[in-house]
C-alpha positions as a Markdown table, in Angstrom:
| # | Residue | x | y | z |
|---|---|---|---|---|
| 1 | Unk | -189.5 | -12.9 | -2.8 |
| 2 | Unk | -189.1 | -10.7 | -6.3 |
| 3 | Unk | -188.3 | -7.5 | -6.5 |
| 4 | Unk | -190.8 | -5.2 | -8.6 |
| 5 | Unk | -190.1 | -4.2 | -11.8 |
| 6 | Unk | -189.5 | -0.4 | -10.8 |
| 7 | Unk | -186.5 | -1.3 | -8.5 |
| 8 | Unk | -184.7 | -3.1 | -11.1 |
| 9 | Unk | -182.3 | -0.1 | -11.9 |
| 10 | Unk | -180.4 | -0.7 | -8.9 |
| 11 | Unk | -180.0 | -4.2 | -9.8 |
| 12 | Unk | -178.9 | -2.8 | -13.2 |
| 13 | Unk | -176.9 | 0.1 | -12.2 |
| 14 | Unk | -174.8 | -2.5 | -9.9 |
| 15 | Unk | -174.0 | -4.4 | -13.0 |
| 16 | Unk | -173.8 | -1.9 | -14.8 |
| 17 | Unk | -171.4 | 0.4 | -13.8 |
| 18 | Unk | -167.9 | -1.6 | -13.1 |
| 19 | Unk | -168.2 | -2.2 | -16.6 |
| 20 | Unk | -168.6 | 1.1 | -17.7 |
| 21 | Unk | -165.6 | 2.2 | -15.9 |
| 22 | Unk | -163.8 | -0.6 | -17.3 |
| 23 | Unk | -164.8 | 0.5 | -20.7 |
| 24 | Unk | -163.9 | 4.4 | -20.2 |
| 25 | Unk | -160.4 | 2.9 | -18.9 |
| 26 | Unk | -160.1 | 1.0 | -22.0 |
| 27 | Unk | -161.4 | 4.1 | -24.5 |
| 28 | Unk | -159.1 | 6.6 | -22.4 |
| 29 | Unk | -155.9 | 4.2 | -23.4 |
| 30 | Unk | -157.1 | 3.0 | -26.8 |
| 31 | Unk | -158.4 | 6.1 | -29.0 |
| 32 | Unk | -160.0 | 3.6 | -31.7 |
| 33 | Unk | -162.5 | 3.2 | -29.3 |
| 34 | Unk | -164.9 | 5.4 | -28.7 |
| 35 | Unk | -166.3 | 7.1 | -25.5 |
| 36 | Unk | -170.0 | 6.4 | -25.9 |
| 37 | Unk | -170.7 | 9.8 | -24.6 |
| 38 | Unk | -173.4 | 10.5 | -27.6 |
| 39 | Unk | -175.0 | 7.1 | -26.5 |
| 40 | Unk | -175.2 | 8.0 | -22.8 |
| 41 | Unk | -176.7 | 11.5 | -23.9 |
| 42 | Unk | -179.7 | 9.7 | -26.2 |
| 43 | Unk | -180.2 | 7.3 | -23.1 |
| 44 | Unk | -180.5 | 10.1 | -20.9 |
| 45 | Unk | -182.7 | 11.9 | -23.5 |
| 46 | Unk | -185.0 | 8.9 | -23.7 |
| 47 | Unk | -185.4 | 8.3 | -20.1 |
| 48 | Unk | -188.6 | 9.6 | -19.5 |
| 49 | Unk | -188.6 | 9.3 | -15.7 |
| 50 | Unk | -185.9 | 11.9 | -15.0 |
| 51 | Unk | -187.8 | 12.8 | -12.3 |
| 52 | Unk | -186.9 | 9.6 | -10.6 |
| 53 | Unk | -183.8 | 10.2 | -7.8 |
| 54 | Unk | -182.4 | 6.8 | -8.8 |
| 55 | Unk | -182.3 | 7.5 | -12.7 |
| 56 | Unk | -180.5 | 11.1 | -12.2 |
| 57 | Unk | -178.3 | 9.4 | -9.7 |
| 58 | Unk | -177.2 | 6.8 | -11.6 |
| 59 | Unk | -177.2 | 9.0 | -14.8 |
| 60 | Unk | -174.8 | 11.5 | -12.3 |
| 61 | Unk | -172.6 | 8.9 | -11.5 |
| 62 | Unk | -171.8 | 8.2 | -14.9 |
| 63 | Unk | -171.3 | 11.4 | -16.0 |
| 64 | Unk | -168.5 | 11.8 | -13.3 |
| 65 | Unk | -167.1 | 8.9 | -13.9 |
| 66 | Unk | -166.7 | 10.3 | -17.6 |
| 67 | Unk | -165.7 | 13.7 | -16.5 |
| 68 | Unk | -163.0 | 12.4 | -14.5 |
| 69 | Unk | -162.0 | 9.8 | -16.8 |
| 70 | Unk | -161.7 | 12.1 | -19.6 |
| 71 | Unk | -160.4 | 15.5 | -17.2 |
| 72 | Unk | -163.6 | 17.9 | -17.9 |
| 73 | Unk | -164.6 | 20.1 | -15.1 |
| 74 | Unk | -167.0 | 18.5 | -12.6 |
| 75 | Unk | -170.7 | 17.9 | -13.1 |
| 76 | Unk | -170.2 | 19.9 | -16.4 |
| 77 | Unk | -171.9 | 17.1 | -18.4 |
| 78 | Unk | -174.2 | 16.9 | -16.3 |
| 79 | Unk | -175.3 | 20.6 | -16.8 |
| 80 | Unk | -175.0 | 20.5 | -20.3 |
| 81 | Unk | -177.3 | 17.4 | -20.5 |
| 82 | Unk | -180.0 | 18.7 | -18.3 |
| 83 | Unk | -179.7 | 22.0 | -19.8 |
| 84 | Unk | -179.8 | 21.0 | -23.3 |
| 85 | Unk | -182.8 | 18.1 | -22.1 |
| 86 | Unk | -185.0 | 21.2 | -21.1 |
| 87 | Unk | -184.8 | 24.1 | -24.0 |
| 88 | Unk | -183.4 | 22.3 | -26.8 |
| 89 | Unk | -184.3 | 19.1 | -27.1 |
| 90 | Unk | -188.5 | 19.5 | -27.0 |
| 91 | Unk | -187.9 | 22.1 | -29.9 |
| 92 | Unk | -185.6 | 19.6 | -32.0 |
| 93 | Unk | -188.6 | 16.5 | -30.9 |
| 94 | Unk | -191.3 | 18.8 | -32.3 |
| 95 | Unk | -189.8 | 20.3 | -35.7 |
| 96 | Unk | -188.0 | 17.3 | -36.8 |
| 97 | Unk | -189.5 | 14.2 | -37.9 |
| 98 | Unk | -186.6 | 11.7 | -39.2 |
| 99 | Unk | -185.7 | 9.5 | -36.3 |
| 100 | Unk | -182.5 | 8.9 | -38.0 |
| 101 | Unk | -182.2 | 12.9 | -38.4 |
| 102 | Unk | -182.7 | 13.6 | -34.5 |
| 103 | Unk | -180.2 | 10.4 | -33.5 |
| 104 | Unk | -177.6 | 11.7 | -35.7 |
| 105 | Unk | -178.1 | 15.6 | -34.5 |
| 106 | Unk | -178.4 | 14.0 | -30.6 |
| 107 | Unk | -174.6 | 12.8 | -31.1 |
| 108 | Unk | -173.8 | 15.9 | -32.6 |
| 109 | Unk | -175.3 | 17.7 | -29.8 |
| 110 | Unk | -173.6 | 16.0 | -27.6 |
| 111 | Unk | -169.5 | 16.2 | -28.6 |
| 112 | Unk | -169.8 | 19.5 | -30.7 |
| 113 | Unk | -172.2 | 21.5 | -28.4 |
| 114 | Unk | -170.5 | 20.2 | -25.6 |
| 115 | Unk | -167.1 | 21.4 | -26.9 |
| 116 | Unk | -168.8 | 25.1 | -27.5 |
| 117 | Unk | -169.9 | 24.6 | -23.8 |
| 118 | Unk | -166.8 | 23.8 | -22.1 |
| 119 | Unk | -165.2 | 26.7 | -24.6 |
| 120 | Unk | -167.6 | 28.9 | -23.3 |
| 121 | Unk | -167.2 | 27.7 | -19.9 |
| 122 | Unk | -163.3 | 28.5 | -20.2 |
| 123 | Unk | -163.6 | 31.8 | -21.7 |
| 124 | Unk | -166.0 | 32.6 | -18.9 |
| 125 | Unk | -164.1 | 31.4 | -16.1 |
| 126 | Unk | -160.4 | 31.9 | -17.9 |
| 127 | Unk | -159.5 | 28.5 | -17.9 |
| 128 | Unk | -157.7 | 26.2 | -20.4 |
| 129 | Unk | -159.0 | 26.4 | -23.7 |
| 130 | Unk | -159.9 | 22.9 | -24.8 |
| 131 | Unk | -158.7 | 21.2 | -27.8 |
| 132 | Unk | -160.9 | 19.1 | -30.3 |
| 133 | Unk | -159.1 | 16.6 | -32.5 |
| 134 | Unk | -160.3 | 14.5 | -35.5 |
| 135 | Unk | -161.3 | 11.7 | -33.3 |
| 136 | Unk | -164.3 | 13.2 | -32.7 |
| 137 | Unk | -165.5 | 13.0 | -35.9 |
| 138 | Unk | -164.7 | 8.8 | -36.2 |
| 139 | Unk | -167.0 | 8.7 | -32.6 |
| 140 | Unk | -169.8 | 10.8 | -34.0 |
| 141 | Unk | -170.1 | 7.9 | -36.7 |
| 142 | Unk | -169.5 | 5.1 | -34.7 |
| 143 | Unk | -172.0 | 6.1 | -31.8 |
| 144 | Unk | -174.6 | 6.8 | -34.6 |
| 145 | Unk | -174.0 | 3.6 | -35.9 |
| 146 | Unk | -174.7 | 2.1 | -32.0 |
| 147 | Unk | -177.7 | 4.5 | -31.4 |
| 148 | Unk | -179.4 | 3.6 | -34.7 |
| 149 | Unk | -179.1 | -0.2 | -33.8 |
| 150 | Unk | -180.5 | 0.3 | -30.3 |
């Protein structure tokens, strides 16, 4: 018997994710390599079927395996994405035409704006003031290098 083509996420998803969490182990030790958090924002930007429970779960589940991997508060990525997917991101898609221009600005979006999030978010809720180090900038190359190749 085969399975259709629209269950093939979960197929996916089971593969999938022990890696991931491998490879956030592996970035959270070694700083050279970077988180792919810009790559899982333009994936969850180019999903088109967010309405589908099994896509947002398994986009979910990564985003806490991040958050916890890296220490953010919980399901804050997750916000951030879905707020940023719904006012932002239709306003970049219609007033910018370079492909390359929107990728780069996606992973941009995603560590700097994110960073002004969870600053916001501590100034609102008087928590720890995060820190941003260079590293950011080496990742913002790198995972524009990997989205631009995808």
């Amino acid at each position: 018997m085969q399975r259709s083509f629209t269950n093939q996420i979960l197929i996916d998803s089971i593969i999938l994710l022990p890696l991931f969490l491998l490879y956030e182990s592996l970035s959270s030790i070694y700083l050279f390599i970077p988180p792919l958090f810009g790559v899982i924002f333009y994936f969850f930007i180019q999903i088109r079927s967010l309405n589908n429970f099994k896509t947002l779960l398994f986009f979910a589940i990564l985003l806490i395996v991040y958050e916890e991997e890296k220490g953010y508060l919980f399901l804050s990525t997750f916000f951030y994405f879905t707020l940023l997917y719904i006012f932002v991101i239709p306003y970049l898609k219609q007033n910018i035409v370079c492909s390359s221009c929107l990728k780069l600005l996606f992973i941009v979006l995603a560590y700097i704006g994110y960073y002004l999030f969870i600053l916001l978010l501590s100034n609102i809720f008087l928590l720890q003031i995060p820190n941003i180090d260079l590293h950011v900038i080496y990742y913002i190359l790198i995972e524009f290098f990997i989205v631009t190749l995808i």
